[in-house]
N, C-alpha and C positions, 0 to 999 in steps of 0.2 A: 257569493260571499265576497265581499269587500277586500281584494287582496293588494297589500303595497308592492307589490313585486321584488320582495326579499325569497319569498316560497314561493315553490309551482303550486298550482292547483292543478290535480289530474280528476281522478274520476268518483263515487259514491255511491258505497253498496249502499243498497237499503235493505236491510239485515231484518231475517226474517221474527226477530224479536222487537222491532219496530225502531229500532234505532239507525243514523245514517256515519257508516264510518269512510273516511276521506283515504284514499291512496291513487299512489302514483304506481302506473303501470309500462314498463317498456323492454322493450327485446323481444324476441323471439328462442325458444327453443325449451329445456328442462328450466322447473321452473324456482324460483329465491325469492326467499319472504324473507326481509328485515323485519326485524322488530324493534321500536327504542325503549331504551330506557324512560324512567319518570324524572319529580323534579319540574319547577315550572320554568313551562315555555320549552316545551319541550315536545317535539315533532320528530319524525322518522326522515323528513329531508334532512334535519337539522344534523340529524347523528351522522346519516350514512351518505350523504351526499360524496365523499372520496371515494365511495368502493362501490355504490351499486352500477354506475357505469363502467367501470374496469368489468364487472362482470357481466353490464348489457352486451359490450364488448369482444369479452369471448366466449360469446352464445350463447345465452341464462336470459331468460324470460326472466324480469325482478321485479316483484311487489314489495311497494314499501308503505306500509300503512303508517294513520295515527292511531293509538290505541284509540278507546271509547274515552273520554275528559280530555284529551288533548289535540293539539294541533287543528284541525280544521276538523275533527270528526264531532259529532256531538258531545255535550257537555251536563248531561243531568245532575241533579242535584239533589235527588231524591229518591236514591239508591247505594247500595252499598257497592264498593269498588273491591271486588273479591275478585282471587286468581281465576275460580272457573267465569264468572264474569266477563275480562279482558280475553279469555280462551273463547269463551264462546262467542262472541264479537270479532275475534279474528276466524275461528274457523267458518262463519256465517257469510265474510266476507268475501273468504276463501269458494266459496261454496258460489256466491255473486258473479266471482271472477272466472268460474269454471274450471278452479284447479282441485284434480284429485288426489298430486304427488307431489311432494314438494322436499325442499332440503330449508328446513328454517334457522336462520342466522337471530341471534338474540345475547343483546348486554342489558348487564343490571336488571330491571325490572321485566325489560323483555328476554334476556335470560330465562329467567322463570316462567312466563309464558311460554316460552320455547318448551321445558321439561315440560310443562303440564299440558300443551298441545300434543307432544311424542306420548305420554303417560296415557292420556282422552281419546287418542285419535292415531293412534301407531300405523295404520296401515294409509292416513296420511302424510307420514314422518319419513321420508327416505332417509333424514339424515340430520345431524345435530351441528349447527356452529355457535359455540357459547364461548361472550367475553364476561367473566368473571359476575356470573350469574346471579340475581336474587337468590332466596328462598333456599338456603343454605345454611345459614347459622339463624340463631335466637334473637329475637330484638332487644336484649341486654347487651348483646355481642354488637351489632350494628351499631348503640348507642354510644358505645367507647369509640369508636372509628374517628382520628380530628376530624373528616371532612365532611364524614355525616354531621359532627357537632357544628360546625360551622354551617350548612343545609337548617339546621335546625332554629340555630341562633338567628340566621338571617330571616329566615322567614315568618318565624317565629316572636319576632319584634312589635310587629304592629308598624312597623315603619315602612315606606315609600320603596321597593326597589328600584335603585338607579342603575345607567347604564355601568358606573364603575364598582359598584358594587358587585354586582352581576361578573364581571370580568374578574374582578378578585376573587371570585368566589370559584370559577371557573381554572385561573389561575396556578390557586393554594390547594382546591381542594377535591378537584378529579384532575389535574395533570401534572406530570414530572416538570413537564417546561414550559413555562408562561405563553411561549410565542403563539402557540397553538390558540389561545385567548384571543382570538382576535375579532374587533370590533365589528366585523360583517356579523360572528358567531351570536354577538352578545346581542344586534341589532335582532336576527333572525327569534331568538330567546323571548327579546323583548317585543316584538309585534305576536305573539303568542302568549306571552302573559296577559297583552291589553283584553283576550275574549276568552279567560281561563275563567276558572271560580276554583277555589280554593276545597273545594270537596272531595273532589278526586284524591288526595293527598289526603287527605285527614279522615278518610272515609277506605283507604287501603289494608287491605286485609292478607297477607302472602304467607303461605302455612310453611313451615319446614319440609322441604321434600328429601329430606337426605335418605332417609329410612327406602323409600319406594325408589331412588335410582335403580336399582339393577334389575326394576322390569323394565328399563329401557334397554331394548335389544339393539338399534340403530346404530351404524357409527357413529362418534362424536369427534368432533376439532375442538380443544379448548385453549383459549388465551389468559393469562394472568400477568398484570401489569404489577414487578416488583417493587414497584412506589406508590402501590394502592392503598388511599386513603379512605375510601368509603367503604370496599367488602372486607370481612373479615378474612385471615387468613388459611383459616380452618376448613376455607369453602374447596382450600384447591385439593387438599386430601379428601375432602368429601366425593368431588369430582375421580379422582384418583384412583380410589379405593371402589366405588359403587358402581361407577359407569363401565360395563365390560368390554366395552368397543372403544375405546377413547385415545388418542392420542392429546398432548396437551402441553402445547407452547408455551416456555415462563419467560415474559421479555423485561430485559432491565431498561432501567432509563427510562420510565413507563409507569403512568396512571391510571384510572377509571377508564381511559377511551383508547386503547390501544389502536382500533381502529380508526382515529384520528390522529393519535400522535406517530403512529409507525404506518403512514397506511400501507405504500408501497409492501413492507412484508407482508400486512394481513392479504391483502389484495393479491399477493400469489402464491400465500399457503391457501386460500381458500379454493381458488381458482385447481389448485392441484388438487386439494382433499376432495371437490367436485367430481373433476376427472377421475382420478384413480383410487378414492377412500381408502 
């Protein structure tokens, strides 16, 4: 594949449901699966590129995939983009990669992944790191969020997105502080818009899990950025209340990407929740 060298390209399962999902594989030892969120142009370098080296670092074998519609993994068009969908695509991968244990790290969309990987496949779940997770409140509730509505108006136009657009949107409406926006972010955004299709995104299916959290037995790490624009608020009680193992970080001065706008903390609460849960 044609790459401008804003992303690595690593390696691709060919996933026994016939499709090929794209990830990057490095380190040695216990092993970390990011997962990103959605949103176009949107890839698992893109998100975690600040933390999953801190954790190559201190000995974590880290997979970082694209889900199935994004980043360099395949892109059909002619299926529906439901939760067990994205799970099975990642635990297929998984299965490619020759891991049977893992601790899975997941925001937003891949939050929810995350539960529904622990929920499908528990005795491959050692362990939960979720930043302020899908599949938690109602799509009525998401719809009031300003930064979902802004997600929606922008894309939702029929108009061209530009790179400033893109940046504003970034901005205003997953981070507390602009700087974080920055033009390598929106460049990497935008070379993955250029080979997206708009299906994945309109064709996203994600059920409420709140009800089934507390058969998750696993520990959990949770982060909630208190300037969050996109999830509703509701999720973090959700989280709170139903996850029985859970510890759960509330950072101020902080948006959608805690893991980018704070990374240094995320990167040695995780590093510790690893070591010692």
């Amino acid at each position: 594949m044609a790459n401008k060298g804003l992303l690595p390209e690593g390696n691709y399962a060919e996933c026994a449901n016939g499709y090929r999902i794209h990830y990057l594989d490095e380190g040695q030892g216990d092993v970390v699966v990011f997962l990103h969120g959605s949103g176009p142009g949107a890839s698992g370098y893109s998100n975690f590129k600040g933390n999953y080296p801190a954790l190559v670092e201190a000995g974590y074998r880290c997979i970082v995939p694209d889900h199935i519609g994004y980043g360099f993994s395949d892109k059909p068009d002619d299926v529906d983009h439901t939760l067990d969908f994205f799970v099975e695509c990642i635990k297929q991968t998984l299965d490619s990669a020759g891991v049977e244990r893992c601790t899975v790290v997941g925001n937003s969309l891949g939050g929810a992944v995350a539960l529904g990987m622990a929920l499908q496949h528990p005795a491959l779940v050692e362990k939960l790191i979720l930043m302020a997770p899908g599949g938690l409140s109602e799509l009525h509730e998401y719809q009031q969020m300003p930064g979902m509505q802004k997600v929606f108006k922008v894309f939702g136009s029929g108009e061209p997105v530009t790179h400033e657009v893109m940046k504003d949107l970034f901005a205003t409406g997953l981070m507390y502080d602009p700087r974080h926006a920055t033009d390598e972010l929106v460049e990497e955004r935008m070379q993955i818009m250029q080979i997206m299709n708009g299906h994945v995104m309109a064709s996203m299916k994600i059920p409420v899990l709140t009800a089934r959290l507390p058969e998750i037995q696993c520990p959990v790490l949770g982060f909630w950025g208190m300037d969050e624009k996109m999830m509703p608020e509701n999720g973090i009680l959700a989280m709170a209340k139903n996850l029985k193992h859970m510890r759960m970080i509330l950072v101020s001065e902080c948006g959608h990407w805690v893991m980018v706008e704070h990374e240094d903390l995320f990167n040695r609460e995780c590093v510790d929740f690893l070591r010692h849960g």
